[in-house]
N, C-alpha and C positions, 0 to 999 in steps of 0.2 A: 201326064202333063202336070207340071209345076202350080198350084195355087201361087197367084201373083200376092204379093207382101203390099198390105198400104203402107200409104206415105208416110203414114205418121211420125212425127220425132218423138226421140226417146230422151228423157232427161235421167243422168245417174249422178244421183246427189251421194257421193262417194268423199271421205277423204282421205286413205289408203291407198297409196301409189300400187301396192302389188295388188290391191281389188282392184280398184282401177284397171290395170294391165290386165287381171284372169279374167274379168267380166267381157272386157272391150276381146280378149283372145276368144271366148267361150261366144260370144255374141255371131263373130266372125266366122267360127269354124261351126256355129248350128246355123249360119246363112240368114243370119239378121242383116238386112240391107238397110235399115230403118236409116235416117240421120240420128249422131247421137250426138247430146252435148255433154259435158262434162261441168259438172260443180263439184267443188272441193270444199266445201264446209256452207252451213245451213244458209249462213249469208249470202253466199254467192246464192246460192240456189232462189234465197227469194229476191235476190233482186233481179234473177234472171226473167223470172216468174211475172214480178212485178211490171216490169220494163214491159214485155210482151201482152200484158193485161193493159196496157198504157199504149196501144197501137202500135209497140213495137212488131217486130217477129210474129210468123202465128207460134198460136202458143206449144207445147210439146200434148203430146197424144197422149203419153204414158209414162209415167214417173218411177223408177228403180231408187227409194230411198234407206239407205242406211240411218240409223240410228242416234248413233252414237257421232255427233261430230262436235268440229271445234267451232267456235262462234253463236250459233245459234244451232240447237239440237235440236234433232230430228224428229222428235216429238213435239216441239213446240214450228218446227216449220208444216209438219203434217197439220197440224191445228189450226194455222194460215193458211195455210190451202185449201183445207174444208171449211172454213170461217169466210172466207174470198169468193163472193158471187163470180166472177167469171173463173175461178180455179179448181173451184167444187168438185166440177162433172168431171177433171179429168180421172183417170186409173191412176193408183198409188198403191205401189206394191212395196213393201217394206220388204227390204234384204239385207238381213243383218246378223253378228254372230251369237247375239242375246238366243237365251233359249229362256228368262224370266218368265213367270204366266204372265208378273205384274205389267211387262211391257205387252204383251200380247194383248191383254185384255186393254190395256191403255191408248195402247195403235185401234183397237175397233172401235173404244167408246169415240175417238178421235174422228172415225170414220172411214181409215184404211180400206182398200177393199181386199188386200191377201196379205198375208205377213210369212215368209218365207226365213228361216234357219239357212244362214250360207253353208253349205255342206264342207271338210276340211278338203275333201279329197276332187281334184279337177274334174275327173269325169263325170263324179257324183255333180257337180257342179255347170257338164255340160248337158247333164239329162235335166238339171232345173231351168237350165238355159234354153232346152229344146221344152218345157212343156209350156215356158210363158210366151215364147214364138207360138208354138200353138195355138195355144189358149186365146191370146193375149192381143198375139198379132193378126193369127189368121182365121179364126174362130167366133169369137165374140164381136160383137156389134159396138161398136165405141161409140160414145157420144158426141157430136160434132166439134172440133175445134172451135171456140168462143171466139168473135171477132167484134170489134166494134161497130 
């Protein structure tokens, strides 16, 4: 018997069209049913963020954040969202192809809770994909989506 998947939404603060496309293929073929949204650079991401912290949307469950983007980078959007009373508590998983300590260590003083190395090769890529469905989605206990 299938453990059933929560609802939660997934936000991927991506702006690499072929990440984009591996992650959303890799997502798909490990049976992530989640809803996912897509941001394309740090800005879209917090005003996504923002908007739904503002009684928009509820807000996403779990955040897949890459690093390196254009407008507002991913460390300083990380830094917003653990600065952000109601964006704190969500999961922010950094995925990204930095292998620096300096960002490692900078994404946890930030508050990150996993900082993941995108792997080059897909499949390596879909066993990171099946261990945060795991972990992430069916495993761990999340803390409640923030509502006003």
């Amino acid at each position: 018997m299938e453990a059933e998947l929560s609802p939660i939404e997934i936000l991927l603060v991506e702006d690499n069209p072929n990440d984009v496309e591996i992650t959303v293929r890799a997502l798909k073929k490990g049976q992530v049913r989640n809803r996912l949204t897509v941001a394309r650079d740090g800005q879209e991401a917090l005003d996504i963020l923002l908007g739904h912290s503002n009684g928009g949307a509820p807000l996403p469950g779990l955040i897949l954040l890459d690093l390196n983007l254009p407008k507002v980078d991913g460390r300083e959007v990380l830094g917003k969202i653990k600065a952000h009373p109601k964006l704190r508590r969500i999961p922010v998983i950094v995925l990204t192809t930095s292998t620096r300590e300096e960002d490692v260590a900078r994404a946890y003083d930030l508050g990150v809770n996993t900082f993941i190395t995108k792997p080059v090769q897909f499949e390596d890529f879909m066993k990171v994909v099946s261990t945060i469905r795991d972990y992430w989605i069916s495993i761990a206990t999340l803390p409640p989506v923030q509502r006003d």
